[in-house]
N, CA, C and O of each residue as an XYZ file, in Angstrom:
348
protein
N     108.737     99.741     70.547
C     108.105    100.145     71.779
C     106.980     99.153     72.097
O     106.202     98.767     71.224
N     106.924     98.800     73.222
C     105.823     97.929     73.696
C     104.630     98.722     74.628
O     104.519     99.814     75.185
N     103.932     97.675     74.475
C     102.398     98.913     74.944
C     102.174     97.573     76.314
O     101.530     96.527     76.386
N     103.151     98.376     77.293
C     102.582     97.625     78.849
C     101.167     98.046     79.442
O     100.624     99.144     79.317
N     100.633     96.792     80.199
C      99.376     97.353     80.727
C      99.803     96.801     82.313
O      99.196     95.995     83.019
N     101.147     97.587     82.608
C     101.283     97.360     84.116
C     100.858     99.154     84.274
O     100.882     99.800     83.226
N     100.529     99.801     85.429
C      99.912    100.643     85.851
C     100.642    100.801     87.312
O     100.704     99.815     88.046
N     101.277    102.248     87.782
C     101.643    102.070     89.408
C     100.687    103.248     89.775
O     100.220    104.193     89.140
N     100.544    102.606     91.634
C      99.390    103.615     92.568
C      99.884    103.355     93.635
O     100.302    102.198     93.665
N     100.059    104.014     94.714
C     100.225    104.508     95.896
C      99.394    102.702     96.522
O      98.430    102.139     96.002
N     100.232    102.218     97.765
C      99.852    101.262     98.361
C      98.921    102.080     99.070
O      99.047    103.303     99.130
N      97.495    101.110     99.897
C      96.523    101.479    100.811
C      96.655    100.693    102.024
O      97.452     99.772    101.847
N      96.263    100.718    102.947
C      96.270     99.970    104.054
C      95.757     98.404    103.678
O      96.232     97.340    104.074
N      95.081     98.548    103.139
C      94.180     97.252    102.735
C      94.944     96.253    101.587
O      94.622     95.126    101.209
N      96.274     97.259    101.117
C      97.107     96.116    100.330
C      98.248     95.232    101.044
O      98.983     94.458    100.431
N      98.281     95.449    102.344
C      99.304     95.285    103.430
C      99.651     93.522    103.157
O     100.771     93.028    103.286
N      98.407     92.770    102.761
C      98.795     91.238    102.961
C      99.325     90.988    101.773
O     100.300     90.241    101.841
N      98.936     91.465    100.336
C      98.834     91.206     99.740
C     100.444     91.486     98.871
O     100.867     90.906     97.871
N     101.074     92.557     99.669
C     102.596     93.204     99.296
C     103.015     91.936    100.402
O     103.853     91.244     99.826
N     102.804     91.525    101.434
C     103.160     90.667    102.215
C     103.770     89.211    101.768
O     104.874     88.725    102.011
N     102.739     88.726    101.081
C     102.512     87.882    100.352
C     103.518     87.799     98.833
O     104.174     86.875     98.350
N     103.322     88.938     98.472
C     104.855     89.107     97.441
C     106.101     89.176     97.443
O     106.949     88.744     96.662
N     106.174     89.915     98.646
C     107.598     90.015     99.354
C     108.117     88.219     99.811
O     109.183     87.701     99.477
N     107.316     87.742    100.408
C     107.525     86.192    100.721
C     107.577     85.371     99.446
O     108.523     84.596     99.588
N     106.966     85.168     98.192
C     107.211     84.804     97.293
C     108.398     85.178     96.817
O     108.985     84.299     96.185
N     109.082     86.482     96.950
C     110.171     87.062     95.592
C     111.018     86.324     96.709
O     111.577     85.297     96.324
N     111.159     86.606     97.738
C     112.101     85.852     98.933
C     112.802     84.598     98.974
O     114.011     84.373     98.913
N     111.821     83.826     99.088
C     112.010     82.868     99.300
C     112.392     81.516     99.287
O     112.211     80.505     99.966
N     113.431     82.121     97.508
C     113.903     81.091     96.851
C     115.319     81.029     97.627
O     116.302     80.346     97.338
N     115.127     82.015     98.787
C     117.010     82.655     99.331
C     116.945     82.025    100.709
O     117.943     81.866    101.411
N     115.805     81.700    101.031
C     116.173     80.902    102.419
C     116.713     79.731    102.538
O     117.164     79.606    103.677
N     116.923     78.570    101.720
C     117.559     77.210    102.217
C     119.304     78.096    102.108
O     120.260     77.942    102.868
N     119.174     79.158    100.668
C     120.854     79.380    100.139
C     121.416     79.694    102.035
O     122.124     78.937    102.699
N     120.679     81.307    102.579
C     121.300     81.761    103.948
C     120.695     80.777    105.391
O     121.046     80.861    106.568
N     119.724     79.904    104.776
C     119.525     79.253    106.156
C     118.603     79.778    107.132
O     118.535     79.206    108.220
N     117.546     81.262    106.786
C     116.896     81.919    108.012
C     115.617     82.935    106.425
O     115.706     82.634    105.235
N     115.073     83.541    106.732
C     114.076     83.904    106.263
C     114.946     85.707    105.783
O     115.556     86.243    106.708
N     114.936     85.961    105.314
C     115.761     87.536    104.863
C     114.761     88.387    105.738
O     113.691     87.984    106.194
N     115.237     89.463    105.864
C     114.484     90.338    106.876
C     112.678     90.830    106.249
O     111.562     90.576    106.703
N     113.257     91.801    104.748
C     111.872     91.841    104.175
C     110.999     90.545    104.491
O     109.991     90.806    105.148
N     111.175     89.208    104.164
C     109.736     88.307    105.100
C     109.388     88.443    106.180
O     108.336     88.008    106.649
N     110.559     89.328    106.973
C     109.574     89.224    108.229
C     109.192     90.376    108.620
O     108.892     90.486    109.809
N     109.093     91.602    107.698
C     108.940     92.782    108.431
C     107.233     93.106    108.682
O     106.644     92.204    108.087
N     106.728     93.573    109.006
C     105.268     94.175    109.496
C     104.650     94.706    108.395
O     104.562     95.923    108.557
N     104.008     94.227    106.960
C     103.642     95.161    106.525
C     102.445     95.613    106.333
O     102.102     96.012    105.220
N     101.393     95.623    107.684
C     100.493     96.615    108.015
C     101.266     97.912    108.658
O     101.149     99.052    108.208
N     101.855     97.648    109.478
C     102.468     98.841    110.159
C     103.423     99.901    109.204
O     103.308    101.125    109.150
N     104.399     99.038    108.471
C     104.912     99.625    107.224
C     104.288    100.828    106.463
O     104.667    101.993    106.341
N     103.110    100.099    105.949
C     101.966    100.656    104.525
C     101.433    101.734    105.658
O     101.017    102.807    105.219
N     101.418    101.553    106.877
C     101.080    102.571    107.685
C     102.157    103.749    107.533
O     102.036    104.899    107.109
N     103.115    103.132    107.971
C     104.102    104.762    108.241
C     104.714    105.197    107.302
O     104.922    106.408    107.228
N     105.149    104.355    106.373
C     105.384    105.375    104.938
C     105.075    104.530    103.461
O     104.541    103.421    103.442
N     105.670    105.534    101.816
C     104.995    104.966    101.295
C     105.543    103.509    100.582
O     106.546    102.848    100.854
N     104.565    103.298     99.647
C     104.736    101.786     99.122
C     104.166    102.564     97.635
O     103.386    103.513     97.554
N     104.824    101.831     96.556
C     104.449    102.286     94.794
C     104.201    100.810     94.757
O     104.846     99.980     95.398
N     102.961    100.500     93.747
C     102.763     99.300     93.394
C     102.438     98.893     92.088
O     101.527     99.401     91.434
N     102.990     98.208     91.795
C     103.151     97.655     90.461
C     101.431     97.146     89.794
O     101.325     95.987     90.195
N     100.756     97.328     89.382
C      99.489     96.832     89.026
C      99.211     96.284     87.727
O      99.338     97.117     86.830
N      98.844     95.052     87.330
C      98.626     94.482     85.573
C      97.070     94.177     85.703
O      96.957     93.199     86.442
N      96.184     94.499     85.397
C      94.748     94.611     85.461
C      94.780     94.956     87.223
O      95.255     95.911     87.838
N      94.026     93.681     87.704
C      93.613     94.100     88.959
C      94.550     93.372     90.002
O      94.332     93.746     91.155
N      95.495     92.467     89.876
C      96.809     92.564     90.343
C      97.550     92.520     90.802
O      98.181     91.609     90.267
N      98.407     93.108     92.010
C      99.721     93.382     92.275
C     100.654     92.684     91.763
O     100.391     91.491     91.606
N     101.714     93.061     91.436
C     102.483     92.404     90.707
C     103.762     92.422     91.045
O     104.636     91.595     90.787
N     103.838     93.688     91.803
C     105.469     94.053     92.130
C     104.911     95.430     93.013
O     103.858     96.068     92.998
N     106.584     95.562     94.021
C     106.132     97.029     94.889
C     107.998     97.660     94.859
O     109.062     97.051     94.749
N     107.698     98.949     94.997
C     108.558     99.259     95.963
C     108.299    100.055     96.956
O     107.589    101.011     96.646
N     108.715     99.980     98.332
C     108.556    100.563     99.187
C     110.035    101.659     99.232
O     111.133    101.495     98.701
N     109.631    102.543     99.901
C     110.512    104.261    100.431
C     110.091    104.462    101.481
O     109.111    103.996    102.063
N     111.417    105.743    101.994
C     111.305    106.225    103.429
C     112.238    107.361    102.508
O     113.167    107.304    101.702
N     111.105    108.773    103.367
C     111.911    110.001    102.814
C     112.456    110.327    103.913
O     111.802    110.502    104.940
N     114.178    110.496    103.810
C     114.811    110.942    104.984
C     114.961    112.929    104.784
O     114.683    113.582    103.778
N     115.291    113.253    105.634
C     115.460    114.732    105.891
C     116.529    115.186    104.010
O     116.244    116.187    103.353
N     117.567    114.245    103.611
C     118.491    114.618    103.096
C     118.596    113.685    101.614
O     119.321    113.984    100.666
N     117.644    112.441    101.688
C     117.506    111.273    100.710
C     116.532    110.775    100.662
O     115.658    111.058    101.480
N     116.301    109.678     99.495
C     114.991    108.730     99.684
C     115.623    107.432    100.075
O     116.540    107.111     99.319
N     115.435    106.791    100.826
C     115.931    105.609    101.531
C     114.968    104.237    100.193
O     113.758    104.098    100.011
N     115.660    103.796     99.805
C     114.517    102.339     98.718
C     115.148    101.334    100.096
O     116.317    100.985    100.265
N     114.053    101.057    100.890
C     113.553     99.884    101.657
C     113.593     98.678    101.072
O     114.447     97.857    101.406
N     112.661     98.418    100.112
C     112.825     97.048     98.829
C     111.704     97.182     97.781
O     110.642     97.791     97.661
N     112.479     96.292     97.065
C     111.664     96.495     95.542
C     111.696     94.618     95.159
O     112.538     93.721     95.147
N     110.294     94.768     94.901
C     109.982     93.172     94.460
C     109.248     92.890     93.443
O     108.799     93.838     92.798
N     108.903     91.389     92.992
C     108.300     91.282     91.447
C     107.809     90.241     92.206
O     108.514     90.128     93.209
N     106.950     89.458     92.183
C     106.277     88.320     92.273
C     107.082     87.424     90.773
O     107.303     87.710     89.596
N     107.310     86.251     91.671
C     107.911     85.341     90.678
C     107.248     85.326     89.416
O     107.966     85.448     88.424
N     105.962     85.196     89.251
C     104.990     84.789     88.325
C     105.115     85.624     87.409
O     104.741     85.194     86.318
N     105.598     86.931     87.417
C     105.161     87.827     86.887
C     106.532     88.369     85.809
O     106.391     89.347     85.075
Protein backbone atom coordinates (compact mmCIF):
# COMPACT_ATOMS: atom_id res chain seq x y z
CA UNK A 1 0.00 0.00 0.00
CA UNK A 2 1.27 3.40 -0.77
CA UNK A 3 0.67 6.47 1.35
CA UNK A 4 -0.52 9.18 -1.51
CA UNK A 5 -0.53 12.78 -0.57
CA UNK A 6 -2.89 13.62 -3.54
CA UNK A 7 -6.11 15.00 -1.70
CA UNK A 8 -9.65 15.76 -3.85
CA UNK A 9 -12.06 19.10 -3.15
CA UNK A 10 -14.82 20.47 -4.90
CA UNK A 11 -13.51 23.09 -7.77
CA UNK A 12 -14.20 27.04 -6.77
CA UNK A 13 -14.73 29.69 -9.13
CA UNK A 14 -11.32 30.95 -8.64
CA UNK A 15 -9.82 27.52 -9.92
CA UNK A 16 -11.43 28.15 -13.41
CA UNK A 17 -7.83 29.13 -15.12
CA UNK A 18 -6.03 27.00 -13.50
CA UNK A 19 -8.33 23.54 -14.57
CA UNK A 20 -8.07 25.61 -17.87
CA UNK A 21 -4.66 25.49 -18.07
CA UNK A 22 -4.62 21.62 -17.38
CA UNK A 23 -7.09 20.69 -19.62
CA UNK A 24 -4.80 22.50 -22.44
CA UNK A 25 -1.72 20.80 -21.25
CA UNK A 26 -3.32 17.04 -21.01
CA UNK A 27 -4.69 18.10 -24.66
CA UNK A 28 -2.50 19.08 -26.47
CA UNK A 29 -0.22 16.51 -27.43
CA UNK A 30 -3.62 15.54 -29.83
CA UNK A 31 -3.72 18.56 -31.87
CA UNK A 32 -1.03 18.26 -34.75
CA UNK A 33 -2.43 14.03 -34.57
CA UNK A 34 -6.55 15.66 -35.48
CA UNK A 35 -5.33 18.95 -36.89
CA UNK A 36 -7.81 21.46 -34.65
CA UNK A 37 -7.70 21.91 -30.81
CA UNK A 38 -10.23 18.96 -29.12
CA UNK A 39 -13.25 20.56 -27.76
CA UNK A 40 -12.29 20.34 -23.83
CA UNK A 41 -9.46 23.29 -24.93
CA UNK A 42 -11.87 25.24 -25.92
CA UNK A 43 -14.65 25.03 -23.61
CA UNK A 44 -15.42 28.06 -21.00
CA UNK A 45 -14.14 27.07 -17.87
CA UNK A 46 -15.33 29.99 -15.79
CA UNK A 47 -18.78 29.46 -16.91
CA UNK A 48 -18.39 25.60 -16.53
CA UNK A 49 -16.97 25.73 -12.65
CA UNK A 50 -20.02 28.00 -12.63
CA UNK A 51 -22.83 25.69 -13.63
CA UNK A 52 -21.81 22.46 -12.40
CA UNK A 53 -19.37 20.46 -10.50
CA UNK A 54 -15.58 19.94 -11.01
CA UNK A 55 -13.51 17.21 -8.31
CA UNK A 56 -9.94 18.18 -8.19
CA UNK A 57 -7.11 16.36 -7.85
CA UNK A 58 -4.74 18.25 -5.22
CA UNK A 59 -0.74 17.14 -4.21
CA UNK A 60 0.20 19.84 -1.58
CA UNK A 61 -1.05 23.06 -2.94
CA UNK A 62 -1.40 22.01 -6.58
CA UNK A 63 -3.86 20.98 -9.00
CA UNK A 64 -2.91 18.19 -10.52
CA UNK A 65 -5.76 16.59 -12.24
CA UNK A 66 -9.82 17.24 -12.41
CA UNK A 67 -12.79 15.69 -13.27
CA UNK A 68 -15.61 17.50 -14.20
CA UNK A 69 -19.73 16.07 -14.01
CA UNK A 70 -23.15 17.01 -14.96
CA UNK A 71 -25.96 15.32 -12.90
CA UNK A 72 -28.64 14.43 -15.35
CA UNK A 73 -32.31 13.70 -14.10
CA UNK A 74 -31.44 9.71 -14.67
CA UNK A 75 -27.22 9.61 -14.70
CA UNK A 76 -24.00 11.33 -13.98
CA UNK A 77 -22.78 12.57 -17.31
CA UNK A 78 -18.27 12.49 -16.79
CA UNK A 79 -17.70 15.66 -19.07
CA UNK A 80 -13.70 14.98 -18.75
CA UNK A 81 -11.15 13.79 -16.61
CA UNK A 82 -7.49 15.05 -16.85
CA UNK A 83 -3.90 14.72 -15.28
CA UNK A 84 -1.49 17.39 -16.08
CA UNK A 85 1.34 15.84 -17.99
CA UNK A 86 3.82 16.54 -15.20
CA UNK A 87 2.16 14.79 -12.86
Amino acid sequence: MTNSSIRFRPAERADAATIRDIVRAAYSRWVPLIGREPMPMRADYDRAVAEHPFELAVEGDRIVGMIETMLEEDHLWIENVCVAPDA
